[in-house]
C-alpha positions as CSV (number, residue, x, y, z in Angstrom):
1,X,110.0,129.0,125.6
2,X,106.7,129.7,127.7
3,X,108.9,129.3,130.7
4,X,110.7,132.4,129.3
5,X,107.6,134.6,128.4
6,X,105.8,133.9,131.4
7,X,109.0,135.3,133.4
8,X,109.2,138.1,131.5
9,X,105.3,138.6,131.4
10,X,104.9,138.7,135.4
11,X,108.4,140.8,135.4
12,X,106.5,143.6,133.2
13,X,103.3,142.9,135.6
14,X,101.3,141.6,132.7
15,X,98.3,139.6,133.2
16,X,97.7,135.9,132.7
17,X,95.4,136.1,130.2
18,X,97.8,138.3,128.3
19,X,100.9,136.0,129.0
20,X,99.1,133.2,127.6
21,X,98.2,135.4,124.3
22,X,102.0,135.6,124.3
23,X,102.8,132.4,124.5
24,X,100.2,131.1,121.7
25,X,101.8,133.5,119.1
26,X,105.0,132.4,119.9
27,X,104.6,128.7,120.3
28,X,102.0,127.9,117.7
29,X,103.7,128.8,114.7
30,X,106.9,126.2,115.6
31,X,104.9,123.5,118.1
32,X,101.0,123.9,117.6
33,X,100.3,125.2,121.0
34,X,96.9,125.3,121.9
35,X,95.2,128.2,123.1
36,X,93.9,126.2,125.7
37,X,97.3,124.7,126.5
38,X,98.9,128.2,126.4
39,X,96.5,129.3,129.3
40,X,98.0,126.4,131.4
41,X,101.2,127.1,130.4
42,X,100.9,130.6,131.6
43,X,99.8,129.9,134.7
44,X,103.1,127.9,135.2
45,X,101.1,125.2,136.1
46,X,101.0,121.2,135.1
47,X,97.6,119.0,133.7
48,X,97.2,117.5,137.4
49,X,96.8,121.1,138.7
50,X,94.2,121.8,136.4
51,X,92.4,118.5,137.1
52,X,92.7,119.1,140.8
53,X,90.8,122.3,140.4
54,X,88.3,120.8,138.1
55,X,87.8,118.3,140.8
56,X,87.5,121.0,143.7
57,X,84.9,123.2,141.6
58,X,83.2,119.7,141.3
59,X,82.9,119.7,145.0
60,X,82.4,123.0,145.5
61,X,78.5,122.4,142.9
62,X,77.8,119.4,144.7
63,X,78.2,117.5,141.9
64,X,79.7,113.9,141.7
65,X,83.2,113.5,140.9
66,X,84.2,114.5,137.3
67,X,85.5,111.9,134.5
68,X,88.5,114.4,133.4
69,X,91.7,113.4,133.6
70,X,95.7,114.2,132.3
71,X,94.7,112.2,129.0
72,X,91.5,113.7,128.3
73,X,92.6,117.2,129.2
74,X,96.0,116.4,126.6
75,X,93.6,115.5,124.4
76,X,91.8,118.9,124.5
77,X,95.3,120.6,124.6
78,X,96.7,119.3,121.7
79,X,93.3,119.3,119.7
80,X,92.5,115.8,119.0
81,X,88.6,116.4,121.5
82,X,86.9,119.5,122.1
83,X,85.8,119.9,125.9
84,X,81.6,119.0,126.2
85,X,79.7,122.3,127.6
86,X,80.3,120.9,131.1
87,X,84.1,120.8,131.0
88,X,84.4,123.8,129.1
89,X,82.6,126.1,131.6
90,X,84.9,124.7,134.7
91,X,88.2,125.3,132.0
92,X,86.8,128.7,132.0
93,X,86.0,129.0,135.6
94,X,89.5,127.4,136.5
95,X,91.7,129.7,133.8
96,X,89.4,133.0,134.2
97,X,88.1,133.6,130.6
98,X,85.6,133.0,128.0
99,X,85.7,130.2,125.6
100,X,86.4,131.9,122.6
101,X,89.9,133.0,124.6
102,X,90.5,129.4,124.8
103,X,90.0,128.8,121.4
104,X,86.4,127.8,121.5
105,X,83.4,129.6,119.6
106,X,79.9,130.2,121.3
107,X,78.9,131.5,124.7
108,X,79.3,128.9,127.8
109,X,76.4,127.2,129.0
110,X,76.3,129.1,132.7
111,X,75.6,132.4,130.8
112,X,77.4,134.8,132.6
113,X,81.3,136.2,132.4
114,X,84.5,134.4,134.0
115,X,86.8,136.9,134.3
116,X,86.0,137.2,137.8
117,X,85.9,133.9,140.4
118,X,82.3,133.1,141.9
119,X,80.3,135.7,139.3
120,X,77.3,134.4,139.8
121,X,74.9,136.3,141.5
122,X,73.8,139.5,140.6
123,X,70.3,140.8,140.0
124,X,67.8,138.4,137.9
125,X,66.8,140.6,135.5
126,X,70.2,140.9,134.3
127,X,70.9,137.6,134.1
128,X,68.0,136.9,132.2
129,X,69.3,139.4,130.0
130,X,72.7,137.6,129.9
131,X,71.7,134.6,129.3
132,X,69.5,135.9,126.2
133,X,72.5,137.4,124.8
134,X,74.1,134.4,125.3
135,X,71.4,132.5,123.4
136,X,71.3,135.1,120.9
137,X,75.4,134.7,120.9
138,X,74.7,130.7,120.2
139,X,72.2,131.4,116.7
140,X,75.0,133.7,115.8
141,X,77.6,131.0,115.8
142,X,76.0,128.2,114.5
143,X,75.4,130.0,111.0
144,X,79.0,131.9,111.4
145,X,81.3,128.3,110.2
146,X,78.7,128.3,106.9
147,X,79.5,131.9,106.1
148,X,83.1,131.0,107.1
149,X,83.0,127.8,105.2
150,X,81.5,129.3,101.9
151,X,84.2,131.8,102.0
152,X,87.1,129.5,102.0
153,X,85.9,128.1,99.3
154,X,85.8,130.9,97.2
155,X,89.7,131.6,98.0
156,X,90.2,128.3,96.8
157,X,87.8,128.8,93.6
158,X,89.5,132.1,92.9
159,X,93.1,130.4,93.3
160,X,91.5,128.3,90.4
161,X,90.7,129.8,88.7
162,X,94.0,132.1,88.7
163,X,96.1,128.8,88.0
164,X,93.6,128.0,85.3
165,X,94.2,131.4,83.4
166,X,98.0,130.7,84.4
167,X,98.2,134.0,86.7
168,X,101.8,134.1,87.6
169,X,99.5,136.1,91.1
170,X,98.0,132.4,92.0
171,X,100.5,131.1,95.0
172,X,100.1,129.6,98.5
173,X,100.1,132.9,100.6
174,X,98.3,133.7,103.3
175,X,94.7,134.1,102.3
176,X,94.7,130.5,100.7
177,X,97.2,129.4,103.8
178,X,94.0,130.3,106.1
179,X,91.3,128.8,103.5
180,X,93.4,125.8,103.6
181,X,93.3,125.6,107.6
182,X,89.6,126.5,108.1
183,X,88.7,123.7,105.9
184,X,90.9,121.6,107.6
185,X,89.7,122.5,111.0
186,X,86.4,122.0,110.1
187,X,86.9,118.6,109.1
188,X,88.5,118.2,112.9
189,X,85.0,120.2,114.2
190,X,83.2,117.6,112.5
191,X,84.8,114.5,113.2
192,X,85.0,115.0,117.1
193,X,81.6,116.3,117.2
194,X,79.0,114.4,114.9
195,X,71.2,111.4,104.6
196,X,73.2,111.4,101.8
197,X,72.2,109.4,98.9
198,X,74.2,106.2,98.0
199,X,74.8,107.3,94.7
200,X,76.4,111.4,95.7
201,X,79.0,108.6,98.2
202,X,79.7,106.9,95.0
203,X,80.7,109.8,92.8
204,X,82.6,111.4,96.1
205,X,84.4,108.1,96.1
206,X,84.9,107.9,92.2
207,X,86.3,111.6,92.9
208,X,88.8,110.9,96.0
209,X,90.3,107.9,93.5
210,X,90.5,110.4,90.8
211,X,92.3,112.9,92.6
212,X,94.7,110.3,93.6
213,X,95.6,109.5,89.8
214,X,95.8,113.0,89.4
215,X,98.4,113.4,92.0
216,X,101.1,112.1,89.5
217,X,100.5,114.7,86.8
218,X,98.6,117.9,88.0
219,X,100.9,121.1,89.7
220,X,100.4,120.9,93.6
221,X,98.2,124.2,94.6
222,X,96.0,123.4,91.7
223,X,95.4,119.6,93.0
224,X,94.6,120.8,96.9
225,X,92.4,123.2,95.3
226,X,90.1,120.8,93.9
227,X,90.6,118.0,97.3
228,X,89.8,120.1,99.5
229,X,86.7,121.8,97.5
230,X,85.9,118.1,97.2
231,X,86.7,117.0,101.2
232,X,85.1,120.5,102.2
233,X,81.1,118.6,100.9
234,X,82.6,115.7,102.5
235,X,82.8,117.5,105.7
236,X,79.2,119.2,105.1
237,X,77.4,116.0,104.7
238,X,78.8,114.8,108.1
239,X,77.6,118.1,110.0
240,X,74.6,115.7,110.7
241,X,75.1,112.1,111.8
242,X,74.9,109.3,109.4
243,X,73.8,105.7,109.3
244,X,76.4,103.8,110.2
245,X,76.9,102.7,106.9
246,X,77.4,105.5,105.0
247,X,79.1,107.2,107.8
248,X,81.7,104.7,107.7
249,X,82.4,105.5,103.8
250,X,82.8,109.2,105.0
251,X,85.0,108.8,107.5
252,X,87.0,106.8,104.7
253,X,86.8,109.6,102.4
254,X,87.8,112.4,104.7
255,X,91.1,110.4,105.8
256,X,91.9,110.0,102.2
257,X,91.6,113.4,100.8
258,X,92.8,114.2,104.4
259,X,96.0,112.0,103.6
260,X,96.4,113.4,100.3
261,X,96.0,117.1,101.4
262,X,98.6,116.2,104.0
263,X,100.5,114.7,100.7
264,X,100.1,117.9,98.4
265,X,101.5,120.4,101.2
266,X,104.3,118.1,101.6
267,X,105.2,118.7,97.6
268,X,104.3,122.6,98.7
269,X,107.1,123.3,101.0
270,X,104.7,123.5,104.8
271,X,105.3,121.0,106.6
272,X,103.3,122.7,109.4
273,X,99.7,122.0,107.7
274,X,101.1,118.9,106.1
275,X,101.3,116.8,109.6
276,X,98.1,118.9,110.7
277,X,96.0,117.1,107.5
278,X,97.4,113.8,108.6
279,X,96.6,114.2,112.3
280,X,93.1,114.5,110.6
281,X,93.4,112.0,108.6
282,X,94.4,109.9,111.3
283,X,91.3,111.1,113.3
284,X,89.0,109.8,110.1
285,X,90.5,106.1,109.8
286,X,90.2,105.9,113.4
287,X,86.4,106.1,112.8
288,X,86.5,103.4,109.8
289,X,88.5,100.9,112.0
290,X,90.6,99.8,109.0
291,X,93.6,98.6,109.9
292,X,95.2,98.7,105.8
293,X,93.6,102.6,105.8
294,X,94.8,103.8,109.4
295,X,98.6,101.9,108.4
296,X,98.5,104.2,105.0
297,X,97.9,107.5,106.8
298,X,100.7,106.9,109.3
299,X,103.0,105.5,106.8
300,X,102.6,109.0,104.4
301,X,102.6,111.0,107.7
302,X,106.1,109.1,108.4
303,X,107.4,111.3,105.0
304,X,107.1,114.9,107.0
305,X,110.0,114.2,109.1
306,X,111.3,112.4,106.6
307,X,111.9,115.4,105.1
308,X,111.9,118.0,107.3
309,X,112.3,116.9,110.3
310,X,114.1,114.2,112.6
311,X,115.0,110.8,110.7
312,X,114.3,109.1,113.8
313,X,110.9,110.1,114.1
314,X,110.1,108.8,110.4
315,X,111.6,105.4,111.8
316,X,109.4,105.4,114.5
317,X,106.2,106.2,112.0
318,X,107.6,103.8,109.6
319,X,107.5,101.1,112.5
320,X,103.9,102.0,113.9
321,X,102.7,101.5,110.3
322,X,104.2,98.3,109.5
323,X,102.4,97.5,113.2
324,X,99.2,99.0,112.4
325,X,99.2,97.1,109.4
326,X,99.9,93.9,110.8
327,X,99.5,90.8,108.4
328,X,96.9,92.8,106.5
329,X,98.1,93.1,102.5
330,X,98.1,96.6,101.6
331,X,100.3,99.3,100.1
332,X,101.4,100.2,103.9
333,X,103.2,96.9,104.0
334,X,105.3,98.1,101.4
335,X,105.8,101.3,101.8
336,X,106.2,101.9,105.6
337,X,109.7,99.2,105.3
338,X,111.0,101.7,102.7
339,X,110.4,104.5,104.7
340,X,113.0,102.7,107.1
341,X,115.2,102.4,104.9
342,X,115.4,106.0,104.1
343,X,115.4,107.1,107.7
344,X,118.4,104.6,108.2
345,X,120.1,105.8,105.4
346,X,119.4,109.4,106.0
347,X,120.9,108.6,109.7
348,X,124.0,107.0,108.6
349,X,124.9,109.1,105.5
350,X,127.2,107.5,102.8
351,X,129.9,106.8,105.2
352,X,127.5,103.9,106.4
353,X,128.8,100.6,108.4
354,X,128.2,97.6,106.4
355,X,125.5,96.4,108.8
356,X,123.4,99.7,108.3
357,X,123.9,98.9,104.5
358,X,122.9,95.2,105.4
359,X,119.8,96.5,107.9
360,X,118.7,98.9,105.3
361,X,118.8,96.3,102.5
362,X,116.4,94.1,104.1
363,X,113.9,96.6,105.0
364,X,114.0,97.2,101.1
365,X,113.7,93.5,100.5
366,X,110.5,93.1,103.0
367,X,109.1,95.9,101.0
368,X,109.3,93.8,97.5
369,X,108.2,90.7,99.2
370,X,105.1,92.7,100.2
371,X,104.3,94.4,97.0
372,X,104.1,91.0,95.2
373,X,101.4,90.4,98.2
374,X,99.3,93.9,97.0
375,X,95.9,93.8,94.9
376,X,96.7,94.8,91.4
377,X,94.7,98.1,91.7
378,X,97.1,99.1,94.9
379,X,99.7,98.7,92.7
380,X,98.9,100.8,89.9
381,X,98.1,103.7,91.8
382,X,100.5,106.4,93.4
383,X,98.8,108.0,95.9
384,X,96.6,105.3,97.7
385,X,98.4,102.3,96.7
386,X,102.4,102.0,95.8
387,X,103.6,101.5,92.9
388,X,106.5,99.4,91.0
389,X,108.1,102.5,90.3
390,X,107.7,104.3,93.6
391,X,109.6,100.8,94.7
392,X,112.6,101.5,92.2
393,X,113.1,105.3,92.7
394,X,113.0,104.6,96.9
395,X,115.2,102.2,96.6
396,X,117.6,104.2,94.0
397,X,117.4,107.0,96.8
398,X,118.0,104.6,99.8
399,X,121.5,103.3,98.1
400,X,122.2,106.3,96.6
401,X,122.1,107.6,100.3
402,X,123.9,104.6,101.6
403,X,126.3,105.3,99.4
404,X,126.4,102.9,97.1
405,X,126.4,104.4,93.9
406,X,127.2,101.6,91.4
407,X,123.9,99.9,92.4
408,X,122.2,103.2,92.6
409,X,122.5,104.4,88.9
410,X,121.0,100.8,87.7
411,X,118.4,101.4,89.8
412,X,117.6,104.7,88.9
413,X,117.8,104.6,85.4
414,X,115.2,102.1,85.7
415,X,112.9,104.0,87.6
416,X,113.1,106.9,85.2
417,X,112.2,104.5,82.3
418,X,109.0,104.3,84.4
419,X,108.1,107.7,85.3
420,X,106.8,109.5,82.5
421,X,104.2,111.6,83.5
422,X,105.4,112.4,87.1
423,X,107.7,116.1,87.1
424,X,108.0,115.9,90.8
425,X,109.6,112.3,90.6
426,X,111.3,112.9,87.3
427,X,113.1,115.8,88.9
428,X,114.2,113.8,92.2
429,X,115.4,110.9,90.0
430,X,118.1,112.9,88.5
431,X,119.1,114.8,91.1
432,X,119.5,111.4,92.6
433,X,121.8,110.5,89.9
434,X,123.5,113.6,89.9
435,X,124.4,113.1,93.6
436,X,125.6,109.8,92.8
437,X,127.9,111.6,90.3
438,X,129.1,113.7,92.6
439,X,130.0,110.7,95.2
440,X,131.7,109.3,92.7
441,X,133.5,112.5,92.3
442,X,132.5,113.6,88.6
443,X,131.4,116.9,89.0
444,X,130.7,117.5,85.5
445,X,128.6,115.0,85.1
446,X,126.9,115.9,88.2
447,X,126.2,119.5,87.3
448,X,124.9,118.4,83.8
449,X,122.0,116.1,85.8
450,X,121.2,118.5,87.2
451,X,120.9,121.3,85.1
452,X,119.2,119.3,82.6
453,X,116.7,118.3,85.5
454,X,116.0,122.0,86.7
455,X,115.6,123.0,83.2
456,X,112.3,120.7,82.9
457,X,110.6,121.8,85.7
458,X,107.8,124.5,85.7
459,X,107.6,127.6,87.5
460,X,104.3,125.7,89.5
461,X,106.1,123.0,90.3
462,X,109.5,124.9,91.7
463,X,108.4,124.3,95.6
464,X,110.6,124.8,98.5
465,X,110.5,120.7,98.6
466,X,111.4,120.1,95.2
467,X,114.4,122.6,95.5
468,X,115.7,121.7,98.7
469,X,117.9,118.7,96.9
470,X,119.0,121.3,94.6
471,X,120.4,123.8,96.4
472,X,122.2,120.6,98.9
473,X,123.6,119.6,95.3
474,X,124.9,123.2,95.2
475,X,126.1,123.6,98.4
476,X,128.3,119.8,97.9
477,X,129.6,121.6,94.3
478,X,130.6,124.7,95.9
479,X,132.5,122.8,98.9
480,X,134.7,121.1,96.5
481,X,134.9,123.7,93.3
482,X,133.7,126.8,93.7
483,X,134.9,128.0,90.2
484,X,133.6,125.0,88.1
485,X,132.9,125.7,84.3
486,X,129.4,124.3,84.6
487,X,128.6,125.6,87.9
488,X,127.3,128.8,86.4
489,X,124.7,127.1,84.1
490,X,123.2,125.0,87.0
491,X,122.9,128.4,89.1
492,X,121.0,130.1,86.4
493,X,118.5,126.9,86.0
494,X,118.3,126.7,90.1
495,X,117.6,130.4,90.3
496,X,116.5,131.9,86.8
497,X,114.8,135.1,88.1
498,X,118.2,136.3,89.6
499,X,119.5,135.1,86.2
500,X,117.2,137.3,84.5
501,X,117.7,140.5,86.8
502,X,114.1,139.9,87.7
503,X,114.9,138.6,91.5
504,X,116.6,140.5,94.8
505,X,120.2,139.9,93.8
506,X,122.8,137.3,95.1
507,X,123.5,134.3,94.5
């Protein structure tokens, strides 16, 4: 796709600098390109150029030979490191631009504009007068994340507030979209870049496990208001470093309401910000060296493409857990084998060969072995631990999947005997059941599942994730009847605003 807009950008004589701007707001959105990377891409150019020319400015200075390399520079492109004021000003030199172009805030260290090669010189006075501006330019930024900061939060407050005076107007558009980001990028700011009271850690931590009960009962936007209020003070009390104590217990509470931000914008339909709040999450355990903690955070991660993306990539998560993990006891252990045994069944679909069935069967069977293995706190709670019933309804949805429908039901029905508090679940459970109806060719039976299922879920709760098994249920009814008796009822439950006259019309 760069390829293509650079073409097109030299065609129409455009300049670098404006090709790359291209490229960023076309590749970001789908891939997460960088605005550093989209500067390189523009130029047409690979990561050994750019290091090359790093090198040769190097020379050029008399300086010793840089420590850059490919990796590092990956790392800056794809955001895991921000460049040190060194780097940065030769990125700038090499690519012809300021650092804010390249997606970094504050003036570079040399003081003086990049646009053009070798603008050094000039008369003293007005460098002098540069390079105040440029310290002037530096206050400025340090107090513009607070101001930025507070101001996400109140998006979030407001959204509160809205969802606590059940405002049909409280949603995830784009003003809490952005809020959600900043807060999250923040978090990345801090982490790359870095005294609180033992007793404000132990009420953060008392919160974090709270939230992570809560995740079972409360509507998603109003949950990731109150994480990432809660993760935003986390993120504030490690703007200065820490003893490594207590800095250790942060980075362990910013990778788990990181995890379970990640988590709630699953449930919310973006997948987008989803892996991003993993990626930060994963940036966090990283810190904590905890091998159970690191395992967890790839193992939820492994659920984006899961569900939205390529099975075979949630495989390969699934396996990098269960590796992270190693022969540590923990909920990773347990759930990163089920996650295979999705992926395999998602892969293979319900015509499956008996020795996917078999292969998928015993990934489900290490996961048992290894809950029986998990503290009895991990196994009470949903979000940071895994649960008996998680096991059952995962397993339901593996052989339902697979296929095998007669084991599925029993299953199932015995993982809905355990949820009772838990809409989300609830909701997948019979649609699970209602697929296995349809597999088994009752369509009636299908359609009632399912229309009893939709008609228990909330207008909060009615995310593009949540709905997604719906409509394929719809889609499978329509294939083989479109004029079913009870296909009409289930349409009105899946879309009752159309139903109503309230919606855009069409089915």
């Amino acid at each position: 796709m760069a390829r293509r807009i650079r073409a097109k950008g030299l065609a129409a004589g455009r300049t670098a600098a404006q090709i790359a701007e291209e490229i960023h707001e076309a590749c970001s959105p789908q891939f997460g390109t960088t605005k550093i990377k989209s500067h390189r891409l523009s130029y047409g150019i690979a990561l050994a150029d750019v290091i090359e020319q790093v090198r040769a400015l190097f020379e050029r200075d008399s300086k010793g030979p840089p420590g850059i390399g490919e990796t590092l520079l990956s790392a800056y492109e794809s955001g895991l490191k921000r460049p040190g004021p060194e780097y940065l000003h030769y990125l700038c030199t090499v690519y012809r631009v300021e650092p804010s172009v390249l997606g970094y805030d504050g003036p570079c260290i040399c003081g003086h504009g990049h646009r053009m090669p070798g603008v050094i010189g000039g008369d003293v006075k007005e460098r002098s007068a540069t390079s105040a501006q440029a310290r002037d330019l530096l206050a400025s930024s340090r107090e513009e994340p607070g101001r930025d900061n507070e101001e996400d939060e109140n998006v979030l407050r407001r959204t509160l507030l809205q969802l606590l005076a059940n405002n049909p107007e409280a949603k995830l558009d784009g003003p809490v979209l952005g809020a959600v980001e900043g807060i999250r990028r923040r978090m990345d700011d801090t982490l790359v870049s870095a005294t609180v009271s033992a007793a404000m850690l132990d009420q953060w931590e008392e919160a974090t496990l709270s939230f992570g009960r809560q995740y079972s009962t409360t509507a998603p936007l109003r949950l990731l208001c109150d994480v990432l209020l809660e993760l935003s003070a986390v993120r504030n009390a490690m703007s200065c470093r820490q003893p490594i104590d207590l800095q250790e217990r942060l980075c362990r509470m910013s990778a788990q309401l990181s995890g379970l931000s990640g988590m709630i914008m699953i449930n919310l339909g973006d997948h987008r910000l989803a892996r991003s709040f993993f990626r930060t999450g994963r940036t966090a355990a990283d810190e904590t060296g905890d091998r159970a903690l690191r395992a967890w955070v790839t193992a939820r991660e492994a659920l984006v493409p899961l569900y939205y993306g390529d099975a075979r990539e949630a495989l390969n998560l699934a396996k990098k857990s269960r590796d992270l993990a190693g022969q540590t006891p923990c909920a990773a252990q347990a759930m990163a084998p089920v996650v295979e045994a999705r992926a395999l069944a998602m892969l293979s679909g319900t015509d499956s060969k008996k020795e996917v069935v078999d292969q998928a069967k015993r990934a489900l069977a290490r996961a048992r072995n290894a809950f029986t293995h998990m503290k009895s706190n991990e196994q009470e709670d949903m979000a940071f631990g895994y649960t008996e019933r998680q096991l059952y309804f995962y397993q339901g949805d593996v052989l339902t999947k697979l296929g095998q429908t007669l084991e599925a039901e029993v299953v199932l029905d015995q993982a809905l005997d355990k949820y009772q508090d838990h809409i989300l679940d609830q909701t997948l459970i019979r649609l699970d059941r209602a697929q296995c109806r349809l597999i088994e060719g009752d369509l009636t039976d299908a359609l009632e599942i399912g229309t009893q299922a939709l008609a228990l879920l909330g207008p909060e709760y009615r995310t593009d994730f949540i709905m997604r098994p719906a409509l394929a249920l719809e889609q499978s009814i329509l294939a083989r009847d479109r004029n079913h008796p009870g296909l009409t009822a289930f349409q009105a439950q899946l879309r009752p605003s159309v139903a109503l006259g309230e919606g855009r019309g069409g089915a």
